[in-house]
N, C-alpha and C positions, 0 to 999 in steps of 0.2 A: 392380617387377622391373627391375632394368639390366638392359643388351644391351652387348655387344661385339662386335666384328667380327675373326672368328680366320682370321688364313694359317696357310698351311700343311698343311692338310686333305689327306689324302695318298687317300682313298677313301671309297665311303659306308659300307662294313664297319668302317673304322678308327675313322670319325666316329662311331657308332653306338657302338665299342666306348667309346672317351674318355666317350660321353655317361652312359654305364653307369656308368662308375666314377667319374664327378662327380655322381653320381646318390646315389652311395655315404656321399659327403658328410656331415655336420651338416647340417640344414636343405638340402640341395643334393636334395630328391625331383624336385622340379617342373622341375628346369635341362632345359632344351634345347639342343642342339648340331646347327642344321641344315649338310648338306655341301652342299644346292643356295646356299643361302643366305649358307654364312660364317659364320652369326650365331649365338652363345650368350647364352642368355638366363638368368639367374638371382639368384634372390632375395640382396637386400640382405649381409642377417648371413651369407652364405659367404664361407670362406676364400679368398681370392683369390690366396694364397701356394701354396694346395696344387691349387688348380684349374691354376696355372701350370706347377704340376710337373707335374700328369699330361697336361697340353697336349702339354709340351716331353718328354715321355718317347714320344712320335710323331714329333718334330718340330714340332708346330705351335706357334700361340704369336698371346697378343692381340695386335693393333693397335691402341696406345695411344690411336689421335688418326688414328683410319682417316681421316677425311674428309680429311685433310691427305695423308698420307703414301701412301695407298691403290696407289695407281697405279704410284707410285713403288717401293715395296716391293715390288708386283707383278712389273715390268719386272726387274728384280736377281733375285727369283727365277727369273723364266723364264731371262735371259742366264745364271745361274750354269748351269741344269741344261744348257741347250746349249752351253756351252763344258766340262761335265766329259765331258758323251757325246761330242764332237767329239776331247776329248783318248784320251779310251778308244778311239774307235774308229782313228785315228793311229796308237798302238800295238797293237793288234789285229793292223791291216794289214801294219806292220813287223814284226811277229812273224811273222806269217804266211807274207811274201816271204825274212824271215831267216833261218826254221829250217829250208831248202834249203839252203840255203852258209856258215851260222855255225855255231858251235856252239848243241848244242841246248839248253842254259842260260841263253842271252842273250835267247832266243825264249820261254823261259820263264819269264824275270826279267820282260820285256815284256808276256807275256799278264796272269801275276798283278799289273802296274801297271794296266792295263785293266781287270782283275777287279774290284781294291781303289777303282781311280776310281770308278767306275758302279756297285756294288755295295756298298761300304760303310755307309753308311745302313740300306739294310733291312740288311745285315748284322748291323748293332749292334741295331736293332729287333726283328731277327729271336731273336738269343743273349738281348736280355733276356724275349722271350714265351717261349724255351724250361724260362727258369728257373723261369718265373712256370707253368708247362704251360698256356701261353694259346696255341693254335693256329689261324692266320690266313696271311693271305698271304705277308706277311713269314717267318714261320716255313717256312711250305714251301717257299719261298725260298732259304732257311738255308740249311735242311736239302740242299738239292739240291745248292748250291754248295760243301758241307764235302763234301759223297762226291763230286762230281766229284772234288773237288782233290785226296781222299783217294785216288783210286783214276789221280792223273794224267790226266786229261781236261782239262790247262789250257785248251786249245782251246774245246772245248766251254764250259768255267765262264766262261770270260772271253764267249763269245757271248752264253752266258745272263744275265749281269750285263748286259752294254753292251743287249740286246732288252729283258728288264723294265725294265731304266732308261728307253727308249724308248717302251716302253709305258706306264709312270707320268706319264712328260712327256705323251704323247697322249692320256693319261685326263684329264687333271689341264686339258689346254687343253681338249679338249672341251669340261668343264663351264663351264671357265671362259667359252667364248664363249656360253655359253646364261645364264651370269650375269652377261657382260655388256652383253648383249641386254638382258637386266632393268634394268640399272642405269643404261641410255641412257633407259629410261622412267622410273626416279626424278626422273633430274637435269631432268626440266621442272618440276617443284616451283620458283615464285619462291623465293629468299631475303631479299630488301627489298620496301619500299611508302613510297613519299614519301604522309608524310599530311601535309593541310593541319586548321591547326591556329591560330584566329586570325589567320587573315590570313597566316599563316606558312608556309612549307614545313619538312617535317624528316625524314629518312630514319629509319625503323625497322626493327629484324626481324621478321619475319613473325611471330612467335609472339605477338609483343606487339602484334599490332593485335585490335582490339575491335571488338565490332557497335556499329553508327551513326556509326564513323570514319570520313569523308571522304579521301580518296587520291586524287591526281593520276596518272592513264596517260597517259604520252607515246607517241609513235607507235614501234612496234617492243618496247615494254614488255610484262611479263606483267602481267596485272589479277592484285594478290596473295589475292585472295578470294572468296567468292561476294557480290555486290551488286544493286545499282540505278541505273544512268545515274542522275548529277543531273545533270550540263551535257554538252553536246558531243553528237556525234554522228559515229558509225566504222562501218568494217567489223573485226569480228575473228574473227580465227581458234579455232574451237572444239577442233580436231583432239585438241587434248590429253586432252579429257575425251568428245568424242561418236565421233571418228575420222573426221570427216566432214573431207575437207579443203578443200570450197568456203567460203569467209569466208561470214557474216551480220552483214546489215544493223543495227547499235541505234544508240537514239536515247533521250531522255530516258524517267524509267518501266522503260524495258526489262532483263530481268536479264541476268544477264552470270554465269561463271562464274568461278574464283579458277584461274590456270594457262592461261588461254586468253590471245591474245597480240590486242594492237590496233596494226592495219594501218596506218591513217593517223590525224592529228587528236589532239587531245586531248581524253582525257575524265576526268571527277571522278564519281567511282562513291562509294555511301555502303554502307558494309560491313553485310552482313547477318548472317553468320555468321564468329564468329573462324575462321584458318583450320584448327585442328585440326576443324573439323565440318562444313567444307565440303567441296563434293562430290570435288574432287580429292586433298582429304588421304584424306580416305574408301576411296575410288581404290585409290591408293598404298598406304597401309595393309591394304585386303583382299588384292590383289594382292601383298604382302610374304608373308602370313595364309597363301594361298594356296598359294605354292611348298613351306609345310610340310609341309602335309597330306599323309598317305601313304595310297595307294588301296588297295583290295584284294589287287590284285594285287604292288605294292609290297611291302607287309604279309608277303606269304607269300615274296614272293623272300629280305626279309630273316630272316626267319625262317629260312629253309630253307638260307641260308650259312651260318648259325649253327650248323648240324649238319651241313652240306657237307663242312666244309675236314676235321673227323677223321673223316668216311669215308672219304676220297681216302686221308689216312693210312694209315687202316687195308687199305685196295685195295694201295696201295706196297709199303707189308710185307708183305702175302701175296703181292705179286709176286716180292719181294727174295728170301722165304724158302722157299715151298710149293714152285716146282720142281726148287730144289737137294736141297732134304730129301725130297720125296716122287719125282721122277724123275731125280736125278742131273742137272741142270741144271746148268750152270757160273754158280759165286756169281758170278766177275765181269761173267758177261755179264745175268744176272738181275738183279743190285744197282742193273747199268747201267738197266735197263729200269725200274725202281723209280722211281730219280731220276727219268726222265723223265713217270711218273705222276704225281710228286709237283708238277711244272710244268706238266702237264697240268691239274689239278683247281684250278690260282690262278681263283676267283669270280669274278674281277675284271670279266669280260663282264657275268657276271649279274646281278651288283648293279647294272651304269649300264644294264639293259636298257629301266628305264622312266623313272630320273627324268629323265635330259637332256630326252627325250622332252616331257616332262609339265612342265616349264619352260618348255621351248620352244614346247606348245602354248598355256599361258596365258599369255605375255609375246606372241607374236604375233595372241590374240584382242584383251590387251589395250590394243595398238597401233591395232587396227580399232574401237575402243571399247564391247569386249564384256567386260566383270567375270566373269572364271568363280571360285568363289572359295573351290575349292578342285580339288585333282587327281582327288578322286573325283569332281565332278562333270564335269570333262572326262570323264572316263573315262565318265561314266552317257548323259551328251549323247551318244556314240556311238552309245550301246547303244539310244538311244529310236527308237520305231516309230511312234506316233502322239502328235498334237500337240492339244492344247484348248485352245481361241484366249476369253478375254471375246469382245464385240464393241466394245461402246462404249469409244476411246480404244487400243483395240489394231487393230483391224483397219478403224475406221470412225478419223476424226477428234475424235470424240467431241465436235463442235458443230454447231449445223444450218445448213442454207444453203438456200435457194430452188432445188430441184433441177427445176421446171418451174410455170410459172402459166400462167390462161386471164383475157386481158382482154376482159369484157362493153364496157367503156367505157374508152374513148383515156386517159383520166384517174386509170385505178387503180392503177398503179406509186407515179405522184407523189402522190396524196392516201393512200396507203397510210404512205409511206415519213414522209410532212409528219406523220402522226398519230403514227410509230414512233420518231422523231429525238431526242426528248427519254428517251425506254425506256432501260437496258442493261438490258433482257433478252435473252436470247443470240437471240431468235425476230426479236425487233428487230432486232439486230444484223447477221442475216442479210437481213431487208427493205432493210434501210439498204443492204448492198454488191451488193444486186440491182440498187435505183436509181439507183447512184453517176451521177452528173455530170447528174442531172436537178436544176432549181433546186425547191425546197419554200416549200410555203406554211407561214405561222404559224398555229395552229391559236390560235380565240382560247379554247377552255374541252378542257381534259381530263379526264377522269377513268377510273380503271383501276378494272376489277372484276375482284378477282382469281379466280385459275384461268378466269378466262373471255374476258377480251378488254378492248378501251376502248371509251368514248363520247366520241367528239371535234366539235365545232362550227367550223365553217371557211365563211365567206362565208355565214351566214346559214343552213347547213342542216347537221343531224346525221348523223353517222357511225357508223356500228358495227364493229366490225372487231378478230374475232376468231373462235373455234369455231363449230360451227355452233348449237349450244345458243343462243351469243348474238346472231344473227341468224335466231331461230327466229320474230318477227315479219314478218320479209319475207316473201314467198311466194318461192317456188323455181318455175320453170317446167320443163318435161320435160327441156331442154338439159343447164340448170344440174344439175339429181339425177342426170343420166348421165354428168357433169362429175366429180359429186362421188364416186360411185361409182367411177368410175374411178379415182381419184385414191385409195380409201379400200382399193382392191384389190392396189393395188401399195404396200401399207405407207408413206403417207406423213400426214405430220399435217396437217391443213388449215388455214388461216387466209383468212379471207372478208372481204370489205369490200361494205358495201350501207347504203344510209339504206332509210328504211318503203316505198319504193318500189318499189327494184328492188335485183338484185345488180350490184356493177359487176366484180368477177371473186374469181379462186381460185385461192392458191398450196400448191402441194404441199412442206413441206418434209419432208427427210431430215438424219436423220446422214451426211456427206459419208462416204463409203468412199476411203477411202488411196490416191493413186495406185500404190503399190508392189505393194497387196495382192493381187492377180489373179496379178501374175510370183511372186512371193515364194510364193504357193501351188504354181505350177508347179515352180518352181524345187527346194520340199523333196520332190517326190515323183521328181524325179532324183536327190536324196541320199539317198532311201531312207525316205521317211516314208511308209508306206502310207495313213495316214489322218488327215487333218483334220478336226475336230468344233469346232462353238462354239458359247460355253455362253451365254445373255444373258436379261437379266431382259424383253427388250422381247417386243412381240406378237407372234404367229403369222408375220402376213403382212410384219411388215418382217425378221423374221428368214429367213422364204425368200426373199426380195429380194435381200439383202447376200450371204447363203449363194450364192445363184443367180449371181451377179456376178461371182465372186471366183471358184466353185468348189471352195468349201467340199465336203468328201466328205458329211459330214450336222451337224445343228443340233437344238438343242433350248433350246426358245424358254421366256418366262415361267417361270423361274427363279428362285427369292431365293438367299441366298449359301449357306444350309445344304444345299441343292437342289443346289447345284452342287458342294459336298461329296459329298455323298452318290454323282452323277453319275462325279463323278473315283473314284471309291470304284470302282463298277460297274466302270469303264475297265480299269482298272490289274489287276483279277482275269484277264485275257487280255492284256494289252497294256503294255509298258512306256510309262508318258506322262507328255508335259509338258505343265504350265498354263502357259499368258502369260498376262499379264493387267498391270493398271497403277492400280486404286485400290484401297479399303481394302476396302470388301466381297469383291475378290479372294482377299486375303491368307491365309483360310483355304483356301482349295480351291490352290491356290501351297503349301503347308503338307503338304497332303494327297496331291498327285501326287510320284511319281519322283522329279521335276525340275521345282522350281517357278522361271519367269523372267517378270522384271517390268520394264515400259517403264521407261527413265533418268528421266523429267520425270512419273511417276506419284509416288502420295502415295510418303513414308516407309515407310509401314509395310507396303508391298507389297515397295520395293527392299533392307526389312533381313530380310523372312522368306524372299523369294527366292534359287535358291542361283546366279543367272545374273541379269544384269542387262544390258538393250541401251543403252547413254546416249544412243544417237544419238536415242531414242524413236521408232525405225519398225523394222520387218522386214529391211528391206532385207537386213541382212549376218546375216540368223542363218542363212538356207543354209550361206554358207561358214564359217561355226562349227563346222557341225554335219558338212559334210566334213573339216574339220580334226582336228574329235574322234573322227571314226573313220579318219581316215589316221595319227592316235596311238595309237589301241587296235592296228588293224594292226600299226604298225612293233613296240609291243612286244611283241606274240607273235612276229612277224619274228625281234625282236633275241635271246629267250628261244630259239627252234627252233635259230637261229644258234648263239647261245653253245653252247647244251648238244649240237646235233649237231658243230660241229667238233672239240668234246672227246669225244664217242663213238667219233668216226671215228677219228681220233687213240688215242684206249685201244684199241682193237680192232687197230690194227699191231703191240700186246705180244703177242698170242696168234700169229703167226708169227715176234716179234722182231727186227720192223723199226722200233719207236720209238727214235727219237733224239732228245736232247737237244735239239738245233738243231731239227726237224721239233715237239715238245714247246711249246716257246715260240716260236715263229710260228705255230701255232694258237692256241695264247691270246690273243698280240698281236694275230694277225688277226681274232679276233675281237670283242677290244676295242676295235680301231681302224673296223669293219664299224661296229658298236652303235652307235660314236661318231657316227661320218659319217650312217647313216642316222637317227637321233635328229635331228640338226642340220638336215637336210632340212625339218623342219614349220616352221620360220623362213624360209626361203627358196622355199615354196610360193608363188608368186603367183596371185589368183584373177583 
């Protein structure tokens, strides 16, 4: 399927309507024409000649070599439209100071040059949907401005031109600064990679680097992919992909992601994934995905102009005609009131009620490095009430650490740790950065029995040191069993170290719990989550532990992944909910809730079935996600109340016969330009 990038886009009704009748096409079913976006998407074997004509019978029209010219073509469109409203409204205001003291012809030569400046366009838009009986905005446009003129109302026709000219440029910037809000988060995409190559250097484009290509980052450079440190060691900035904007530390080993930028030093990274599959093309491309999708509420607005614009029609003429005919009403003053119904009922509010909005909230989440990836599920994130957490890797660390020991003997740290040194078991792991900066002895004989622990020999005597099953040889004395009980009460796993003698002591370990997690539970139940639940496969007592800690609202322990299915199942029958979670056993119950959202650095198959993803991999910022998505749900009921009550207010002064023309198009305008500004508001929310 190509893509092209179309200016020109005059509204989302217009956009919609082109998309139709490229739709109409040979082979043209599948084309897309998004107006947040710009972007037309369609299959190969379409006429490209006729897609062109029915672009340009709008006005709009490809961008042959957008990435070039983009900006530039941009800037000329904006400068044309404010120097034609600039010249219309010049003579507006001469006409208006002139037709006091000149003749009243010159005053009217003048309005109808201010009409025909600022007006022309839909004009001609307007006269060819009339031909076609395709009725939209342009059309009732038209129509308003042939019976002004018809009936001498230059004044008024020329207002009314020069205000929708004003209000097409202020719809039109709107959106555009909510797409170009997006488009500032494209351009971090690299576009080169010096790979080394033979001993060589040589500049590439990105599309042609390969996994296990080698690349030199200089300091200030983007790393153009996701990899692995092979030489050097930096700080670099992740922001692009987690939103985190303190740098991290890497060093050889370490991964790195493709778009993230290195601070100082140079380093030689070896490509793990070309970059179309790495995490930031990934990104960018859902995030593109994203802005198309159209939400519920979206769905039915457009829908609902689509049978708008000839009801307003149909309202006009029964205003123009039923009280001349039925109570002797004066045609010219009823006619008038018509026209101004007919300006009254331009959609234009309604349509931009939710997309800027809904742009604007997923280009600001995903600046903070939140994937939402699509507009319904912005829209659903508002809506949730309760939240189901995994434990392990979402709300714990999801690795253990020595969370308290009891030394019988001065010597059990370092003969622990002397036995552990040579392990990567993660249990290891954690003995080892308990006893950091103690010197260790060499153990001269090891051996590991698995699920149970080691037998190590050090200075002539054996060691045991592991569960208690495998130091079920030693005797225990009363201390130690109320040690160990203790220890077995508050959900932790034990690891013991003793020869046939005695015990020399006892470590408690734990899944470490997240610094975040305790605020980050507070935090969602001021944005409105009434209830936190986590689901995890581990025992009784370490899941009221973590629950207990953090604050969890309730938990439900020993779990497998169907179970937890099942669980989300139960929830959702009263409760709109979300799963987080971040490995693969997740991925069903993420599947199965609301709104399933899955840690950045969890497997795959969690972050491609979820419809929300955190890259930062913590909590931290899904609070403010989850206010953002409901200060978007908000602003678009707002913007809907808005639009359709100033137009009520507005048709309601024809039943005394105080609508005017001018009074007609300054509530549309005002309400377009309202919609506009408060939509643009969720970009410039600071938290």
């Amino acid at each position: 399927m190509n893509e092209f990038k179309v200016k020109g886009l005059t509204c989302v009704n217009c956009t919609r309507e082109l998309q139709e009748e490229i739709q109409k096409l040979p082979q043209g079913d599948t084309a897309s024409l998004s107006y947040n976006t710009g972007k037309l998407r369609l299959e190969s074997d379409v006429d490209m000649n006729k897609v062109k004509k029915i672009l340009s019978s709008d006005g709009a029209f490809i961008e042959e070599d957008y990435e070039d010219g983009d900006n530039h073509t941009h800037d000329h469109g904006w400068n044309n439209w404010i120097l034609i409203l600039s010249s219309s409204t010049v003579f507006f205001i001469a006409a208006f100071i002139l037709e006091q003291w000149i003749n009243e012809y010159i005053s009217i030569g003048l309005f109808l040059a201010a009409t025909v400046l600022s007006g022309y366009q839909t004009f001609i838009k307007g006269l060819k949907n009339l031909i076609k009986f395709k009725f939209n905005i342009e059309t009732l446009m038209t129509i308003a401005l042939i019976g002004a003129l018809s009936i001498g109302e230059w004044k008024e026709g020329a207002l009314v031109a020069i205000l929708f000219g004003l209000n097409e440029y202020l719809e039109g910037l709107g959106m555009q600064k909510a797409r170009k809000s997006m488009e500032k988060l494209l351009e971090i995409a690299p576009k080169e990679a010096t790979v080394i190559e033979n001993g060589e250097e040589r500049i590439v484009k990105i599309s042609l680097l390969k996994e296990n290509d080698v690349v030199l980052v200089r300091s200030g450079e983007k790393i153009p992919s996701d990899g692995i440190v092979k030489e050097g060691k930096s700080s670099v900035n992740e922001a692009a992909i987690t939103g985190e904007s303190m740098p991290v530390e890497k060093s050889v080993t370490e991964p790195v992601y493709g778009g993230s930028i290195n601070n100082e030093g140079v380093l030689k990274v070896t490509i793990t994934k070309a970059y179309e599959d790495s995490s930031l093309a990934k990104i960018l491309h859902l995030v593109e995905e994203a802005q198309e999708t159209k939400t519920p509420t979206e769905l039915f607005i457009n829908k609902f102009a689509k049978y708008y614009t000839p009801l307003i029609m149909i309202i006009a003429a029964f205003v123009m005609f039923v009280p001349p005919l039925l109570f002797n009403g004066s045609w010219g003053d009823w006619f008038y009131q018509g026209l101004a119904v007919l300006i009254v009922g331009c959609p234009c509010a309604l349509v931009l009620a939710s997309p800027i909005a809904i742009v604007s909230g997923i280009t600001k989440n995903a600046r903070n490095g939140i994937l939402i990836k699509g507009g319904v599920f912005l829209e659903q994130l508002g809506k949730i009430s309760t939240i189901a957490f995994d434990k392990t890797g979402t709300l714990t660390k999801g690795e253990p650490y020595v969370e308290e020991y009891i030394a019988y003997d001065s010597r059990f740290l370092q003969l622990s740790a002397s036995i552990e040194k040579s392990s990567s078991h993660p249990i290891a792991k954690a003995v080892l950065r308990k006893a950091e900066g103690l010197s260790l002895i060499e153990p001269d004989e090891i051996n590991t029995i698995s699920g149970s622990g080691i037998v190590a020999k050090m200075n002539g005597d054996t060691y045991y040191l592991g569960n208690e099953a495998h130091v079920s040889k030693t005797t225990f004395d009363e201390i130690v069993k109320e040690d160990l009980k203790k220890y077995k009460d508050r959900g932790m796993t034990l690891v013991i170290l003793a020869n046939k003698e005695k015990i020399f002591g006892i470590m408690g370990i734990s899944d470490e719990i997240r610094e975040e997690s305790k605020e980050v539970i507070q935090r969602l139940s001021s944005v409105g989550i009434n209830q936190t639940i986590m689901l995890t496969g581990d025992h009784e007592s370490t899941a009221q532990k973590v629950a207990k800690k953090i604050g969890i609202t309730s938990y439900f322990a020993g779990l497998l992944p169907d179970e937890k299915v099942e669980k989300i199942k139960e929830i959702a029958q009263t409760h709109k909910v979300a799963m987080i979670g971040d490995g693969i056993n997740d991925a069903p119950a993420l599947v199965t809730a609301d709104l399933g959202i899955a840690m950045g650095k969890g497997t795959d198959s969690a972050i491609e079935t979820a419809d929300i993803v955190l890259m930062q991999n913590h909590l931290t910022k899904l609070p403010a996600a989850i206010k953002s998505a409901k200060k978007v749900n908000f602003i678009i009921k707002l913007n809907i109340t808005l639009a359709l009550g100033l137009k009520l207010i507005a048709l309601l002064l024809t039943i005394p016969g105080l609508l005017t023309l001018w009074i007609a198009i300054l509530s549309d305008m005002g309400a377009t330009i309202l919609v506009t500004l408060i939509s643009l508001t969720v970009l410039y929310d600071k938290e």
